[in-house]
C-alpha positions as CSV (number, residue, x, y, z in Angstrom):
1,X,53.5,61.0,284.6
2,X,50.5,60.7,282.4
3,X,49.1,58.1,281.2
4,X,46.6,57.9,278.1
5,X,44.9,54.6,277.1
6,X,43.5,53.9,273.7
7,X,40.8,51.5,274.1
8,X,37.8,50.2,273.0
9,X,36.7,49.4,276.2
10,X,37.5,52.3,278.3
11,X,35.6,51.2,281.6
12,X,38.3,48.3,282.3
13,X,40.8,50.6,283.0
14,X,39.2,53.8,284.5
15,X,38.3,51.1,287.4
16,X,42.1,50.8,288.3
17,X,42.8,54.6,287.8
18,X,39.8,55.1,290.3
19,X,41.1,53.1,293.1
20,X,43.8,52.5,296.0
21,X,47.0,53.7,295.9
22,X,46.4,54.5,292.1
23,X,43.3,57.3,293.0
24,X,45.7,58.9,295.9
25,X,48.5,59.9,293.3
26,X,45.9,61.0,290.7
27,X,44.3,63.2,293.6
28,X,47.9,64.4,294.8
29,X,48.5,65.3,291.1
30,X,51.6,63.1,290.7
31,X,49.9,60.8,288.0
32,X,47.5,61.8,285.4
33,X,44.7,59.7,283.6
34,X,43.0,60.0,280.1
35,X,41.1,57.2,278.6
36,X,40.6,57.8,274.7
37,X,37.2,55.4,273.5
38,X,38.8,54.8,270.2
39,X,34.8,53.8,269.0
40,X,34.6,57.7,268.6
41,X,36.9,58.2,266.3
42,X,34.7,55.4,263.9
43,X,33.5,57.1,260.6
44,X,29.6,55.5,260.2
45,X,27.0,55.0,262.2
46,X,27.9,51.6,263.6
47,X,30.9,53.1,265.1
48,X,32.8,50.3,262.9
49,X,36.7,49.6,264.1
50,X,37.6,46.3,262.7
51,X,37.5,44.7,259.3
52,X,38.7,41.3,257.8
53,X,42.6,41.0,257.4
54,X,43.3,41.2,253.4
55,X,44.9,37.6,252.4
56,X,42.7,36.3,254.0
57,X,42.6,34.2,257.7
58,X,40.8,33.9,261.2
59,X,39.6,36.6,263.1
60,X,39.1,40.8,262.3
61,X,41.6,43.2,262.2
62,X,41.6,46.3,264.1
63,X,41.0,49.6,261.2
64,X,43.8,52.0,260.8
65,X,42.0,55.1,260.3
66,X,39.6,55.4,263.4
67,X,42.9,54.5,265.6
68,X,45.2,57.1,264.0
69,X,42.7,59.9,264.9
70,X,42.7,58.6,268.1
71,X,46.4,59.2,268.7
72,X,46.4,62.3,267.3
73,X,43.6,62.8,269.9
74,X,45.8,61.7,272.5
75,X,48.7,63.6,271.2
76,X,47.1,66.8,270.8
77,X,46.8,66.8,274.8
78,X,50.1,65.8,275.8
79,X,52.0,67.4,278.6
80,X,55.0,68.6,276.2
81,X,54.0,70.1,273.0
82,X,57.8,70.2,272.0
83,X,57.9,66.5,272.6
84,X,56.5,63.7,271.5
85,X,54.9,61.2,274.0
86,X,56.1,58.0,274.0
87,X,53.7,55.7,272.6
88,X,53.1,51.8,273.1
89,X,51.8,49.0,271.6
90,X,50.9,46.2,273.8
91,X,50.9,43.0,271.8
92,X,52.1,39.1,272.2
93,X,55.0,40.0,269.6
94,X,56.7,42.6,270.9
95,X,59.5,42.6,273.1
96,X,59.7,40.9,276.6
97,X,58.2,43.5,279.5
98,X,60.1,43.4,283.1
99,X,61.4,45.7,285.7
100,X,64.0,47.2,283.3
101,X,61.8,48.3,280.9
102,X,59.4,49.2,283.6
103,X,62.1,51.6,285.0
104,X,62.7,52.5,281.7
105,X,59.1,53.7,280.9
106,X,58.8,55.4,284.6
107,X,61.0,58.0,283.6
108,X,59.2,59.1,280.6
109,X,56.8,62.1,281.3
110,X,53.9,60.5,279.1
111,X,52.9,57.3,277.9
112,X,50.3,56.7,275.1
113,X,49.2,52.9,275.5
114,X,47.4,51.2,272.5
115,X,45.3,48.4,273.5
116,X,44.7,46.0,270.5
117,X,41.6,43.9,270.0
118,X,40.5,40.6,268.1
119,X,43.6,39.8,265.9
120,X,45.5,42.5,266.4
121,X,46.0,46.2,264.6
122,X,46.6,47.5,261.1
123,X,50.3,47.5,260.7
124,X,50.5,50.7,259.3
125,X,49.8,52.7,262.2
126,X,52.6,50.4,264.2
127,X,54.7,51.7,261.3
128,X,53.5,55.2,261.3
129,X,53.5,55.9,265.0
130,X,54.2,53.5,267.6
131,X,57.4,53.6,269.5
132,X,57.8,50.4,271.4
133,X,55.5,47.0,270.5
134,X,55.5,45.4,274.3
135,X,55.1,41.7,275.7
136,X,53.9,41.2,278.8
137,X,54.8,37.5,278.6
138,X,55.1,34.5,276.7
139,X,50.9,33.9,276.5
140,X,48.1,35.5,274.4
141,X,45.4,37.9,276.0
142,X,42.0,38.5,274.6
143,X,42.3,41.9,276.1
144,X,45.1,44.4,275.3
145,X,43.7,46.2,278.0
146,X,44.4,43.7,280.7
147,X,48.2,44.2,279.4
148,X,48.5,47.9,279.4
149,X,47.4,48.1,282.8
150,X,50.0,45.2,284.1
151,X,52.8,48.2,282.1
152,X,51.1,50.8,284.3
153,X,51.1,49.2,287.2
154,X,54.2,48.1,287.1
155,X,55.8,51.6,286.4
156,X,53.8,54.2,287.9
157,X,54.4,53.0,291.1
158,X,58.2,53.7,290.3
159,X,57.3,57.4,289.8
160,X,59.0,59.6,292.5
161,X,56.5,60.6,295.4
162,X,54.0,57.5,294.5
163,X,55.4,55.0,296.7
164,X,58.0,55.1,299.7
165,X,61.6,54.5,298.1
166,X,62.3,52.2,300.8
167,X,59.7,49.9,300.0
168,X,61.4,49.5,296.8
169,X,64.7,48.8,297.5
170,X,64.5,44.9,298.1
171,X,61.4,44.2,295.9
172,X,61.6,41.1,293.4
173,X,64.2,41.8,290.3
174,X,66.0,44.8,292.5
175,X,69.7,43.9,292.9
176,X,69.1,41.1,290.4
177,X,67.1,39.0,293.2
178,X,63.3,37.8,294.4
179,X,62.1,39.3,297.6
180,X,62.5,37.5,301.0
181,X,59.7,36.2,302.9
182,X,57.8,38.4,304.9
183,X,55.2,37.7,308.2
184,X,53.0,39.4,310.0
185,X,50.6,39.2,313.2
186,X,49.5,37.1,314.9
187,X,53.2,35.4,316.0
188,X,51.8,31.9,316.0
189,X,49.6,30.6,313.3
190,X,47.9,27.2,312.7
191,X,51.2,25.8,314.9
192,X,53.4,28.2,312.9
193,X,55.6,30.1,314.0
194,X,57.6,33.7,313.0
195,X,61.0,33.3,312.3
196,X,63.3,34.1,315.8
197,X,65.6,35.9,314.3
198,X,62.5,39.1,313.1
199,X,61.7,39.4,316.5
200,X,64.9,39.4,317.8
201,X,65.5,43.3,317.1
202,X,68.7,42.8,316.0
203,X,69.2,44.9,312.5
204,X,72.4,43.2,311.1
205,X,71.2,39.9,312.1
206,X,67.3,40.4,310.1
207,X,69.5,41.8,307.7
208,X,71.4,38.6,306.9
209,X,68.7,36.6,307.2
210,X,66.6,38.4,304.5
211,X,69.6,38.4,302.1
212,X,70.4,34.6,302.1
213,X,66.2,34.3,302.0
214,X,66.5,36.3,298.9
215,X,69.3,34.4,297.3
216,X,68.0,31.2,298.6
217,X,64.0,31.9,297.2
218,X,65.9,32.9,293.8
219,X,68.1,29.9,293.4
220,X,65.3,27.9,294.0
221,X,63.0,29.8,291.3
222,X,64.9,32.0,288.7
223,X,68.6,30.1,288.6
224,X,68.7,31.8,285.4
225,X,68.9,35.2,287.8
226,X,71.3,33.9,289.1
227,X,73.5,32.8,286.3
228,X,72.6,36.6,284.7
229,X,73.9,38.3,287.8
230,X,77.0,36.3,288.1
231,X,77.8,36.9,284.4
232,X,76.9,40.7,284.3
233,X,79.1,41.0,287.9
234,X,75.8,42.5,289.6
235,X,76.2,41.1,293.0
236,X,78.6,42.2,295.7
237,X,81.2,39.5,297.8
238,X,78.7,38.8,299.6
239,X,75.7,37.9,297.9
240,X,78.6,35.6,296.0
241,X,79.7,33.7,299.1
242,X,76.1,33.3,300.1
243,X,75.5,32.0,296.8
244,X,78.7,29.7,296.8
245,X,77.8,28.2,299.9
246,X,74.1,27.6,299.5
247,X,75.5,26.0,296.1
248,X,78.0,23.9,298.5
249,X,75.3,23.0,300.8
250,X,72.6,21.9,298.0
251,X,75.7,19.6,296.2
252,X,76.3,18.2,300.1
253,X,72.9,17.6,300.4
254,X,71.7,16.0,296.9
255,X,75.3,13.6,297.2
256,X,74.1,12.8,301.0
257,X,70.7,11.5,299.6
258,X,72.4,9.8,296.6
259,X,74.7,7.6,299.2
260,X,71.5,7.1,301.8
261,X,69.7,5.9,298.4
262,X,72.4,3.4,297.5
């Protein structure tokens, strides 16, 4: 997978691509890095890339003309010349980013990120060569580069090779649930204690534990996962009867309280 980043600012984003496990898939060749300073690209001497939006309003506008030779920068050093790389614009309008998407965009062989500025970016290069306008939530950045990194790291690490599979296989949002709670040494800490049932060494039982966790951490947090998983038939019998009773259990409960209350 390569990744090139159209900025402005390309020192925000060569720090990630220099460190942890980042730096040791560049270094084992599986990712590749290109930051493209979209400043040299600017025709006069000021290196001038925004202007005020015509009609008028707040703010400057990203110019058209140093970003387009900037892509074709970018694109003249893809991977694939019979190919097109995909290319992205990250932006508060575009549509919603998550782990679909993010598995989506891991499969590509290159991505070409465009990191917008001030109010935005000319709308005729969106129309002339961007693929995909991207959200990365409901909330406005000053920085698009603060975005495209959040796309990165979300999908590089879903490269083959990068990261163990394993370790991905009962992550947040796989199998349409949060991740289980997790502990570490020391056993006791502050008067708390690990859960009995981790240091049991029993497999199946751990096992069952860290499902209903899962189901139980995500009914508490994203219900609407839980809805979206029923409707689109994504879980299995059992994830259903553990969600049937923890719904059982939660109705006992509240009506419980209610006739204590009264």
């Amino acid at each position: 997978m390569k990744y090139t980043v159209l900025t402005l600012f390309p020192e925000i984003t060569d720090a990630f691509f220099a460190n942890s496990i980042m730096a040791k898939a560049i270094k084992r060749g599986i990712i590749e890095y290109q930051a493209v300073n979209i400043r040299d690209f600017a025709a006069d001497k000021h290196k001038t890339c925004d202007d005020a939006p015509y009609g008028g309003g707040a703010g400057m506008l990203m110019l058209a003309e140093p970003l387009i030779k900037a892509v074709n920068y970018a694109k003249s050093y893809s991977l694939n010349i019979e190919k097109n790389p995909r290319i992205i614009f990250l932006t508060p309008s575009g549509r919603q980013f998550n782990q679909k998407l993010a598995q989506e965009l891991a499969a590509e062989q290159e991505l070409i990120l465009i990191c917008g500025r001030y109010e935005g970016i000319d709308q005729r290069v969106i129309d002339l060569y961007v693929d995909d306008e991207i959200s990365v939530g409901d909330y406005v950045l000053s920085s698009g580069e603060v975005a495209a990194l959040a796309v990165i790291d979300a999908t590089y690490r879903l490269v083959d090779n990068v990261i163990c599979a394993q370790s991905l296989d009962e992550e947040s949002f796989s199998s349409g649930l949060l991740e289980y709670p997790q502990f570490t040494r020391p056993e006791v800490f502050d008067t708390m204690k690990v859960p009995e049932v981790l240091l049991s060494g029993h497999h199946e039982q751990i096992r069952l534990w860290r499902l209903e966790k899962r189901i139980e951490k995500t009914m508490r947090y994203r219900p609407d996962m839980i809805q979206r998983g029923k409707a689109l038939g994504i879980f299995d019998g059992e994830v259903n009867g553990i969600i049937n009773r923890l719904t059982a259990q939660e109705l006992s409960d509240k009506h419980n309280r209610g006739e204590n209350h009264e």
